[in-house]
N, C-alpha and C positions, 0 to 999 in steps of 0.2 A: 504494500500500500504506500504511495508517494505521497509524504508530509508533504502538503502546499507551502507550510509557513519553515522550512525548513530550507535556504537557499542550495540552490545546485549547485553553486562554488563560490566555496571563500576563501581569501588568503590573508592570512596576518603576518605584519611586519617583515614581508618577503625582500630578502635579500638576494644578489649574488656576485661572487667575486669570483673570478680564474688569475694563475698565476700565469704572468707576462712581464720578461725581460729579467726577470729577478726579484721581478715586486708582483704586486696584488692589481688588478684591474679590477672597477665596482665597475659592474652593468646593472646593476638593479638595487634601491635603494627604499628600505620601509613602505613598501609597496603594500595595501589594505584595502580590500573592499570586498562587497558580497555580492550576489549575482540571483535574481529570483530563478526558479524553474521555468521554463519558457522565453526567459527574457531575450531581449538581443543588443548587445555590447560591443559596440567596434573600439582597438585600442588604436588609437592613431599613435604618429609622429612621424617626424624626419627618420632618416638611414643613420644608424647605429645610436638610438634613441632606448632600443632596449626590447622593442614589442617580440621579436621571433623569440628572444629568450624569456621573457614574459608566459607567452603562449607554451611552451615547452616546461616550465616547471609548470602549469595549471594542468597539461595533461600526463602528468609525472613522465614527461620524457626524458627528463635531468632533477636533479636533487639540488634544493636547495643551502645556499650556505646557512641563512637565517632564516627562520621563520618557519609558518606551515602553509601546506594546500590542505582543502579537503572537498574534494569530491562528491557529490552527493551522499553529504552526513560523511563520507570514510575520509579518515587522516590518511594522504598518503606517505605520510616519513617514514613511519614503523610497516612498512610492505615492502616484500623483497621485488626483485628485478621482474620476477616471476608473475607476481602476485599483481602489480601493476599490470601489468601485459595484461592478466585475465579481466584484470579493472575495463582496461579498455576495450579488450576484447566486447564487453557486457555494452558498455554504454556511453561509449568514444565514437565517432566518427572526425574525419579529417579530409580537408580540401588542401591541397597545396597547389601554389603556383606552376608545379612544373607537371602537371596531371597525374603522373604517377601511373600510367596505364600500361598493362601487362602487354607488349606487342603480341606476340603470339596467341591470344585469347580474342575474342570476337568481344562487340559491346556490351553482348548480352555476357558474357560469359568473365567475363572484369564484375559485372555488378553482381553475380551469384557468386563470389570466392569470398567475401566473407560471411554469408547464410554459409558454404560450405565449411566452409573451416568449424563454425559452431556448429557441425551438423546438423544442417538443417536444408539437407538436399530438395527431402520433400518439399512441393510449394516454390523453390530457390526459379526456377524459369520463370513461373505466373508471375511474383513478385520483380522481378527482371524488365519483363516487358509491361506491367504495371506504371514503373518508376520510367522506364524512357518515354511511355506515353505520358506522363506526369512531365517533362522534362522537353515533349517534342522531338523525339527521338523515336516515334512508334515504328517506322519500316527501316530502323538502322542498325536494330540489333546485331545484323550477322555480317556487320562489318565491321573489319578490322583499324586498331585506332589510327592505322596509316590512310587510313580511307578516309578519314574526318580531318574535317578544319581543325584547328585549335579551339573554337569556341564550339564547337559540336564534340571534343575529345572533353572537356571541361565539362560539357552536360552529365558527359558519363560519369564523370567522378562524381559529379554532385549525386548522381541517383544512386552512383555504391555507397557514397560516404552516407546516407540516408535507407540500404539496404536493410539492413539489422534493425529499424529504429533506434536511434539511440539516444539515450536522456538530453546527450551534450555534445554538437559538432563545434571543431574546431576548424578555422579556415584562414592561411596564411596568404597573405596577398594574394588572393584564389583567381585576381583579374589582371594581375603583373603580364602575362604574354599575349594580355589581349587588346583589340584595340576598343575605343572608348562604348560603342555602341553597345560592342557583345558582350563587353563586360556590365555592361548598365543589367543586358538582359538578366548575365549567372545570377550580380546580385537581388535582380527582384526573384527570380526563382529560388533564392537562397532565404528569404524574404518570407514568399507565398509557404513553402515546408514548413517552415520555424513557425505560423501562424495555424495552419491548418494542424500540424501533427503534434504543437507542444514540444518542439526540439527547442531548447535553449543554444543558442546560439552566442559564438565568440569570434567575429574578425578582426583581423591585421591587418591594418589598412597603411599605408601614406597618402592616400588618394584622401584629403577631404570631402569630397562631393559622395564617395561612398562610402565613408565613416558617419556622411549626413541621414545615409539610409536605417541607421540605427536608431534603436529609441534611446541609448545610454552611451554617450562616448567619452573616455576615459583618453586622455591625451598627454604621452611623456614625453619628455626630453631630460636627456644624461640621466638615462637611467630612474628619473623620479616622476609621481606623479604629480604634472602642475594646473592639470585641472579636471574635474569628473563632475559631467552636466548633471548628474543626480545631486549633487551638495548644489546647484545653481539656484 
């Protein structure tokens, strides 16, 4: 049962530092705030502002120096490498910039591998050709991502990363190799899901005009946050 009044991701006094040259690099600095279930949050900024590494401890892809994530109610600091993975496994989905599509798999067949992977063969087609007609993609299944634009290769991921349902997608400059138009389209598609299906939603943006697409935009530079339209 999903506590409504229970945010789908928090993080307190998130830090993080790598060792560079022989000292400390801070990328991330008391970094705090919470995220309702359903919401949709774009982190803007400049380039090397801190958002990929932002996004990446939220989906425990990297450990934090300070501070905690927590995931739908789960701490993830005290979870092994493992343990994470199955986290996401459950209720992660991810858009990245560079599509991430399996060459050798049809489109239909990119968006059934992770229902496969949770075994969940049965139903994995219907659900398949479901989400590309959701997406506009209805007679492209059984072409290969070499066969598609980049802005019809990026539908695709949007319909896997949405395959599983998942509580909470993440999308990292998901319209970086596109141009302005196609990328308007992912993000109302990205948009239309998070509204209709209750996915809480988390983008990476530097593009202001599609961090406007959000209803909550949290905005750093060097590392800290210097402004977050929910205290506005």
């Amino acid at each position: 049962m999903v506590n409504v009044n229970e945010p789908m991701l928090r993080c307190e006094s998130l830090g993080q530092t790598y060792h560079s040259g022989g000292g400390e690099l801070t990328v991330l600095k008391n970094i705090t705030f919470a995220l309702e279930p359903g919401g949709f949050l774009a982190i803007a900024g400049p380039s090397g502002s801190g958002k990929s590494t932002l996004l990446g401890l939220l989906a425990g892809l990297d450990r934090p120096r300070q501070g905690r994530v927590l995931l739908d109610g789960q701490d993830l600091g005290p979870l092994s490498e493992d343990q994470r993975a199955r986290l996401r496994a459950e209720k992660v989905g991810f858009v990245f910039q560079s599509f991430h599509l399996i060459p050798t798999l049809t489109a239909r067949e990119n968006i059934q591998v992770p229902l496969e992977l949770r075994g969940e063969e049965a139903g994995a087609r219907a659900r398949a050709d479901e989400l590309l007609a959701r997406v506009g993609l209805g007679g492209r299944g059984h072409h290969y991502p070499a066969q598609l634009s980049g802005g019809e290769q990026q539908r695709v991921a949007l319909a896997r990363a949405f395959s599983h349902r998942p509580r909470i997608l993440f999308a990292d400059e998901p319209t970086g190799n596109l141009d302005a138009a196609t990328g308007a389209t992912v993000i109302g598609l990205m948009s239309e899901l998070n509204r209709e299906l209750g996915t809480t939603l988390v983008l990476v943006t530097h593009d202001p005009d599609l961090a406007a697409r959000a209803r909550r935009i949290i905005r750093l530079a060097d590392g800290a946050v210097v402004h977050d339209s929910a205290a506005a």
